[in-house]
ZAMARGU-4260 file (C-alpha; in steps of 0.2 Angstrom, whole numbers, plus 5000, padded with zeros to 4 digits):
<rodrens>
0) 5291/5423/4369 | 5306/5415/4374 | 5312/5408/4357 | 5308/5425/4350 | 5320/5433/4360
5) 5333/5419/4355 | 5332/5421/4337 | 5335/5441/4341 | 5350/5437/4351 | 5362/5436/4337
10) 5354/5449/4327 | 5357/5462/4342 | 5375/5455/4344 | 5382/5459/4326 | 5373/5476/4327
15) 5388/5482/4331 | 5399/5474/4322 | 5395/5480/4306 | 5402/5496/4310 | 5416/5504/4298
20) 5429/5517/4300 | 5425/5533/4298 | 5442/5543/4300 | 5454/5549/4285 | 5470/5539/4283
25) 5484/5547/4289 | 5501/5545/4286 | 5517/5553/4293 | 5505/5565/4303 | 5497/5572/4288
30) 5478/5567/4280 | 5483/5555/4263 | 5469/5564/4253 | 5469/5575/4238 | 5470/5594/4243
35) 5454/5603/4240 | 5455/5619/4229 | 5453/5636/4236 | 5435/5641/4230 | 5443/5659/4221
40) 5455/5645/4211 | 5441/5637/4205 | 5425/5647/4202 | 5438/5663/4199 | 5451/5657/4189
45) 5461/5664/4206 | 5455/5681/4203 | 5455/5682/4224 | 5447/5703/4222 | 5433/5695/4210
50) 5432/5681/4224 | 5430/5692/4239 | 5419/5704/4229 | 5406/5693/4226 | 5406/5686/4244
55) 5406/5703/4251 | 5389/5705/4239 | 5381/5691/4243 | 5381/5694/4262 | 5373/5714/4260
60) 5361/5705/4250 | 5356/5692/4264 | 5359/5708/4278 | 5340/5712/4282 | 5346/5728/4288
65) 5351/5732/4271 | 5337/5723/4262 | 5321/5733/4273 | 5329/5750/4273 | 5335/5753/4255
</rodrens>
């Protein structure tokens, strides 16, 4: 039992160390990743009425207010 626990000993000691970073770089204060696009720029061809329309649809259709009583 005891040489057991001695051949886990180093295998519980570098659990740890196997651990990477998983914060964004920054640099000057600011994240130093690309911008993701507004989803009306991309989906909409930045038509943000179209945009706001369909979002506005999609939640009276999930409303189960609206969806029992019709």
């Amino acid at each position: 039992m005891k040489r057991i626990l001695i051949l886990c000993l180093p295998l519980t000691l570098l659990a740890g160390c196997l651990e990477v970073d998983q914060h964004p770089n920054w640099v000057h204060g600011m994240y130093a990743g690309k911008k993701d696009d507004r989803p009306f720029l991309r989906h909409f061809h930045n038509d943000k009425l179209s945009w706001w329309g369909t979002i506005s649809n999609r939640n009276m259709n999930q409303n189960e207010y609206n969806r029992a009583n019709p």
